[in-house]
PLY file of the C-alpha trace (Angstrom):
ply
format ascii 1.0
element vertex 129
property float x
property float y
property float z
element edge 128
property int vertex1
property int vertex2
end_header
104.35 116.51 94.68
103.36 114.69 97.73
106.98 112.84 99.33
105.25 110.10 99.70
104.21 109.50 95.96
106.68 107.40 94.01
104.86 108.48 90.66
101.84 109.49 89.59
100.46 107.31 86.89
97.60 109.05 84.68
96.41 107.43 81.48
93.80 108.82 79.42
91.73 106.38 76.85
91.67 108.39 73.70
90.58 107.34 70.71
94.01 106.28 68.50
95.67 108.05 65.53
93.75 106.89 62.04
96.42 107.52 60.07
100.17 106.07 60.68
102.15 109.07 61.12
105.00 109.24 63.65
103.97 112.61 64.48
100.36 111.83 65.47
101.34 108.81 67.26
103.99 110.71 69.45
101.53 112.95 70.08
98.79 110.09 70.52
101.30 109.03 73.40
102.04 111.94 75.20
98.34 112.93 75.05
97.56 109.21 76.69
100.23 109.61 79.42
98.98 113.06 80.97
102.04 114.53 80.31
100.84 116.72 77.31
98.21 119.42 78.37
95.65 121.48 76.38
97.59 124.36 77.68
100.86 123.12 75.51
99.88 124.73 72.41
103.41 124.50 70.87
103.45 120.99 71.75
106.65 121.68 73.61
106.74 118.22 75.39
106.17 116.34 71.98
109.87 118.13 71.15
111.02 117.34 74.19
110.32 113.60 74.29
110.93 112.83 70.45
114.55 114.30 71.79
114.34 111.97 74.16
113.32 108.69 71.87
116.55 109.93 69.73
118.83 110.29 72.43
117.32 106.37 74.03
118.27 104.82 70.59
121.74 106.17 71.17
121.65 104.65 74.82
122.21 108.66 75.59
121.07 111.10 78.02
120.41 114.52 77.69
121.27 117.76 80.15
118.24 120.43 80.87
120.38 122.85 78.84
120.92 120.87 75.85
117.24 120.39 75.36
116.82 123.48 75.83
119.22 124.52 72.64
117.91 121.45 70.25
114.21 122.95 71.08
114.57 126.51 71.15
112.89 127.14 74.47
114.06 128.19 77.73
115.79 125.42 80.08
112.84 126.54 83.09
110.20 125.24 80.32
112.35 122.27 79.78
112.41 121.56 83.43
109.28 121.75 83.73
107.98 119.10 81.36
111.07 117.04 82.19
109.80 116.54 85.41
106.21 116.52 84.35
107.69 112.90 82.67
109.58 112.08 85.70
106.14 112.08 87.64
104.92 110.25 84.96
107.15 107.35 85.03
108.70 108.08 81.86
111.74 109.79 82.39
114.76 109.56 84.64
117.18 111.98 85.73
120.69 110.54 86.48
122.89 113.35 87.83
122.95 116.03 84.61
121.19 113.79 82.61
118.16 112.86 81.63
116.59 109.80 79.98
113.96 107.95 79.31
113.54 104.58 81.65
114.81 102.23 79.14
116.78 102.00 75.80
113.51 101.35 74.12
109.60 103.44 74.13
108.55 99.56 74.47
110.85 98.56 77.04
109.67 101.98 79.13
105.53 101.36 78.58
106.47 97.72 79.52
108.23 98.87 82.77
104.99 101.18 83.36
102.60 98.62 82.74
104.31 96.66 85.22
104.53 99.41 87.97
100.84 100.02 87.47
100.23 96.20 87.84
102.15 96.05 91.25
100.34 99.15 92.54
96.81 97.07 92.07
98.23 94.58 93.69
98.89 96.33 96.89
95.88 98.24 96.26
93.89 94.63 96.51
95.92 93.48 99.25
94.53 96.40 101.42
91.47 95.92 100.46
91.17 92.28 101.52
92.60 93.20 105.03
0 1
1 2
2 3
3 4
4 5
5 6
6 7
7 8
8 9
9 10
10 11
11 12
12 13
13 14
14 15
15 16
16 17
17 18
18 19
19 20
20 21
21 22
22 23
23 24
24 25
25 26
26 27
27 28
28 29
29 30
30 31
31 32
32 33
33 34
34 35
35 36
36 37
37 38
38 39
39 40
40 41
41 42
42 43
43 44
44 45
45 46
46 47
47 48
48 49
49 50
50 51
51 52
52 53
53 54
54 55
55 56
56 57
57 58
58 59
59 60
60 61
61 62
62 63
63 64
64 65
65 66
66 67
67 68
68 69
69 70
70 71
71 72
72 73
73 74
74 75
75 76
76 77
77 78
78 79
79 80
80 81
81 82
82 83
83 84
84 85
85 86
86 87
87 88
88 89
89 90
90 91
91 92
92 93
93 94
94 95
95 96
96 97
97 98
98 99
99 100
100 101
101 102
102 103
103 104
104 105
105 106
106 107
107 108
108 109
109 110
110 111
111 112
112 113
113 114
114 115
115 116
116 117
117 118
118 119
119 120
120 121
121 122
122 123
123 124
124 125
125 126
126 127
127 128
């Protein structure tokens, strides 16, 4: 990524679960965020983040290595959508650990929503000048 990009906000409209199933909403989610692909086809980053979620409601992190144990995948693919969510704006990495921006999914999509908002802001700015 590009050192002068912060994050890289991407955020699909898709059309929302029918049903109310954790599952499909987490999915749902990840799907809306960018940072599950059509090339995912074990839906590795859904295990990954729902890891994640558990860990936030603990007010934990988690290392690379652990995820990698809990999911049964290597800790390269783990690193790899870890920082796929880091882009994202989702998840931070504080020394060993990672975790998701806030104790709370809410909390987090708030703080997104936010950054998003600021980044029109200068985006309008500019454009007046």
């Amino acid at each position: 990524m590009n050192r002068d990009i912060i994050a890289k906000y991407e955020i699909k409209r898709l059309r929302p679960p029918t049903r109310d199933e954790l599952l499909e909403d987490v999915e749902w989610l990840c799907k809306s965020l960018g940072f599950l692909s059509e090339r995912d086809k074990d839906k590795t980053a859904i295990k990954i983040f729902e890891k994640l979620l558990e860990r936030a409601h603990n007010q934990m992190g988690v290392t690379s290595d652990e995820l990698a144990e809990l999911v049964g995948i290597t800790r390269g693919a783990v690193v790899h959508h870890l920082n796929k969510m880091i882009r994202c704006g989702i998840v931070l990495r504080r020394s060993r650990y990672y975790e998701l921006r806030t104790d709370s999914l809410q909390m987090t999509l708030d703080e997104i929503e936010s950054d998003i908002h600021r980044i029109m802001e200068n985006i309008r700015k500019i454009a007046k000048s």
